[in-house]
C-alpha positions in Angstrom: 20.7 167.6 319.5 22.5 163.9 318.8 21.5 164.9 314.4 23.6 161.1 314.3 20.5 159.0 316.0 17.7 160.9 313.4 20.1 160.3 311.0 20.6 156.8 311.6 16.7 156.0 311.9 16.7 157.9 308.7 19.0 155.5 307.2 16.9 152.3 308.1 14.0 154.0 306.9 16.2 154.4 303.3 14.9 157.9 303.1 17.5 159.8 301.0 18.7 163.6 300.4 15.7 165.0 298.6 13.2 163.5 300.1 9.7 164.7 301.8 7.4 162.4 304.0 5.1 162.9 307.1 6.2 161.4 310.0 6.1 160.3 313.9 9.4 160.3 315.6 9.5 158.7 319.4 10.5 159.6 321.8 12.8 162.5 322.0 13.4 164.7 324.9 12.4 168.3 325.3 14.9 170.1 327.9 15.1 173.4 328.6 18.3 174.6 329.1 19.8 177.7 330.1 15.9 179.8 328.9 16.1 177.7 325.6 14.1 174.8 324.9 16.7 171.8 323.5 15.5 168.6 321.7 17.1 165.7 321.6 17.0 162.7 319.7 19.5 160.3 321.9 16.6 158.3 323.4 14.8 158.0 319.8 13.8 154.6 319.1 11.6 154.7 315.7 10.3 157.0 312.8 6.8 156.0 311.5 6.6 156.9 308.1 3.1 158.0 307.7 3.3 159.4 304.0 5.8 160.5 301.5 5.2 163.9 299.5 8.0 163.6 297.5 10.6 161.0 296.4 14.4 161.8 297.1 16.9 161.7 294.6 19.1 158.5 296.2 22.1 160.9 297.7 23.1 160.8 301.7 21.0 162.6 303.9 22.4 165.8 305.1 25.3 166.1 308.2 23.6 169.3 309.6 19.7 169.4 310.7 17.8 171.9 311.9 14.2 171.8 313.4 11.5 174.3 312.6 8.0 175.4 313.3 7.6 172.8 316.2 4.9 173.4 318.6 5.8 173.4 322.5 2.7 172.4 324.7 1.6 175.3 326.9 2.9 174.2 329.9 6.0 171.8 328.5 7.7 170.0 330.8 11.1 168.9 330.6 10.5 164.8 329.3 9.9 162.3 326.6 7.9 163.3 324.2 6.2 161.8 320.2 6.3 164.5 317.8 3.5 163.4 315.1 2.9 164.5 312.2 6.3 166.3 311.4 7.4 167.1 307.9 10.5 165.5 307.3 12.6 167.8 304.4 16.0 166.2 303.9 17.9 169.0 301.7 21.3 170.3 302.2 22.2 174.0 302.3 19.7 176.3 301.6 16.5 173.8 301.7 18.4 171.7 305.0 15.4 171.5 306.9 14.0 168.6 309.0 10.8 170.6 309.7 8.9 169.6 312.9 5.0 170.7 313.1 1.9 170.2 313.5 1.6 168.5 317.1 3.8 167.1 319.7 2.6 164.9 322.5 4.2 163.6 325.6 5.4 160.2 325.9 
């Protein structure tokens, strides 16, 4: 999943741990691998903040991310693709969630 490159563009963005916005992150890469989709954020060259829902609290964002409720095209193919519109949670622990929906289009 390369969590270090989200994390870094994370960092330039000075989003901290607690923190909500709406975002556009581009590109990534879908792969499937082995029957499971993978996503990647190696080839990631921005996040577009688009609007923040709630301010974080100034601490580091989390080491561990996990993506949820991101839509897959019908007939995904293995590429470069913008996810827009994702809802960006940075929370450790229990609330560590770097939420992905809404819609994902190909690069």
């Amino acid at each position: 999943m390369q969590p270090d490159v989200l994390q870094q563009k994370m960092r330039e963005k000075k989003l901290t741990h607690g923190e909500t916005v709406t975002a556009t992150l581009s590109p990534v890469r879908l792969q499937k691998e082995f029957g499971k989709l993978v996503l990647y954020f190696c080839p990631m060259e921005m996040i577009e903040i688009l609007e923040t829902i709630s301010p974080g609290d100034g601490g580091h964002i989390p080491c561990d991310l996990k993506a949820e409720g991101l839509a897959i095209p019908r007939k995904h193919k293995t590429g470069l693709y913008r996810l827009k519109k994702c809802d960006l949670n940075i929370k450790w622990n229990d609330g560590n969630k770097n939420n992905r929906k809404n819609r994902t289009e190909e690069a």
